[in-house]
N, C-alpha and C positions, 0 to 999 in steps of 0.2 A: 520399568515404568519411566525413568531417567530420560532413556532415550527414543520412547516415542514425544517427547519434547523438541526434540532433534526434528528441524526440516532440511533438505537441502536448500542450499542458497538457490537454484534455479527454480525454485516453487512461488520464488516473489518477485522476482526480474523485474520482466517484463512489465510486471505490474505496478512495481516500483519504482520503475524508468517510465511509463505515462505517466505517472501520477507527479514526478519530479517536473517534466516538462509545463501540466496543467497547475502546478504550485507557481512556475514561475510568470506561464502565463497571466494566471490571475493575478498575481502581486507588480507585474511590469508593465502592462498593460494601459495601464490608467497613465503612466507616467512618459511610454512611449508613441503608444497610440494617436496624441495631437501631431505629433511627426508627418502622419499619412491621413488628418482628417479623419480620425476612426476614435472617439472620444465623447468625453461625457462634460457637459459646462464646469469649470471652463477649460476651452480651450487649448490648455498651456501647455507646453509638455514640461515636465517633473516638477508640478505646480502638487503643493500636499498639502491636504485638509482632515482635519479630525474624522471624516465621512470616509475619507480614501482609506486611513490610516485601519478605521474599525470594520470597515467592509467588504475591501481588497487585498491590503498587505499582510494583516494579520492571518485571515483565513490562509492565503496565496502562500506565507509562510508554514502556518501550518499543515498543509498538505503537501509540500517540498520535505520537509520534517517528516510527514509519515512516509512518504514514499522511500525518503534515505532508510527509514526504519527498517522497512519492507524487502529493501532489494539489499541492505547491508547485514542482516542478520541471521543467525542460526537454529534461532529457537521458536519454538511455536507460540507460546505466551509476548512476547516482547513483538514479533511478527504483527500478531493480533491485534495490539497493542497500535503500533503503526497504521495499520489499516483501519482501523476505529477510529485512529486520529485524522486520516484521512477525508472519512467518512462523513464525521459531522462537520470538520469544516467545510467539505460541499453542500453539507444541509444549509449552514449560513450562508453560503454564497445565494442561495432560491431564496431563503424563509428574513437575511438581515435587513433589507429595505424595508419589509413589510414591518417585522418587529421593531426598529428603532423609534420610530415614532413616539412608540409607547413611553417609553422613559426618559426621551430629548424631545419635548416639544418647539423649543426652539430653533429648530432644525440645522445644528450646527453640522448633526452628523451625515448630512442627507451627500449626494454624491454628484446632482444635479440632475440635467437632462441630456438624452445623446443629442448630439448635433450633425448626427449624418442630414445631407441633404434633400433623401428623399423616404419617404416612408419605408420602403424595404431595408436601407443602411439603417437607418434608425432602430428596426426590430433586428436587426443581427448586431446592430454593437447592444441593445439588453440582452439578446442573448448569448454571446459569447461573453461578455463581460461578467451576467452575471446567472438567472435561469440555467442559460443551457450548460453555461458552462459547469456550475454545481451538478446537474444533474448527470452529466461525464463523469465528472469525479467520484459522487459517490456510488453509481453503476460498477465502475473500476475496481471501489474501494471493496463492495460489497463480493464483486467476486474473489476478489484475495481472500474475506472472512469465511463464503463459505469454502474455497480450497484449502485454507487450514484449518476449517472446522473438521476434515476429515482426515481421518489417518487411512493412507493409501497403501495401497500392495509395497510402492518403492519404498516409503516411510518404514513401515513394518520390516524390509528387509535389513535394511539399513542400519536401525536397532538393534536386530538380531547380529547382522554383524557384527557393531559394538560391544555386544556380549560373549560373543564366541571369538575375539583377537585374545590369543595368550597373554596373559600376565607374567612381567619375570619374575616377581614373587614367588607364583604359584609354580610346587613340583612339578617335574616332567611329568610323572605318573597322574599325578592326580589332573594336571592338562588336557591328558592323554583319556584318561577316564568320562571327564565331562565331554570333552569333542565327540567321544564315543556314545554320548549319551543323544546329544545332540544329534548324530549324523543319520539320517532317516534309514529304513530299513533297504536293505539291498542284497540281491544275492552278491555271495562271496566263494570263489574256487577254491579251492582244496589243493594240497600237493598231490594228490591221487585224481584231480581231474573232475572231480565231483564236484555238484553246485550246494553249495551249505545253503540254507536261509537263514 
């Protein structure tokens, strides 16, 4: 059971490497983006506000975090784990403008407005900054959960191998016995030429 907990590291890569790039995204973003006019009031580039801080860094951070989790790990719980963490931080990158309101009326933590120059810049830096971008992420996230929701043909072998490498503890005979037990049925020839089963 041990080691169907066991994933290979290549079952989170990939997954783990977008998700790292879309953490930094979102966390650098706001700070480099007045660089090129692609920003949200104000203007400044590495200008930081309580709204930046609970909106973009944190999440942007947290999903940099799951993704290291994701592409750095071996085991299926801690994996999952990663990709969860992932996951809801893209839910706050869609659902945290609209939630903050509620508990800051003051609007300390608000983030501003984009200031592209024309209406289409305007709907691509909300969405890359923040909608679309969540919705990447947690698409990503959720396909890592369901690929380690499943124990796969390679997984399964994999385990199996771990079980069947000898122990040096364990006698040669009694090695020799288990392996024997293990090893699926097969004709075997004979000194006389005959095929045994």
């Amino acid at each position: 059971m041990a080691g169907m907990l066991r994933v290979p590291r290549s079952r989170g890569a990939l997954s783990g490497f977008l998700l790292i790039l879309l953490g930094l995204w979102g966390g650098l973003i706001a700070f480099v983006g007045p660089y090129f006019h692609f920003a949200y009031t104000p203007d400044t580039a590495w200008y930081y506000s309580a709204g930046r801080l609970w909106l973009e860094i944190l999440p942007g951070a947290a999903t940099l975090l799951g993704g290291l989790i994701l592409l750095g790990t071996r085991t299926r719980p801690v994996a999952m784990f990663g990709a969860w963490l992932a996951a809801v931080s893209g839910a706050w990158f869609v659902v945290g403008q609209t939630l903050t309101p509620l508990w800051n009326s003051s609007g300390t933590m608000a983030v501003g407005s984009p200031v592209g120059s024309g209406t289409l810049i305007r709907v691509l830096e909300e969405i890359s900054f923040f909608a679309g971008l969540g919705v990447v992420i947690v698409f990503i996230a959720a396909m890592s959960i369901g690929r380690l929701s499943v124990i796969g043909v390679r997984d399964a072998r994999l385990a199996e191998r771990e079980v069947v490498v000898p122990d040096s503890d364990v006698p040669a005979a009694e090695r020799t016995e288990e392996l024997s037990r293990r090893a699926p049925a097969s004709s075997v020839t004979s000194d006389d030429g005959t095929a045994d089963q």
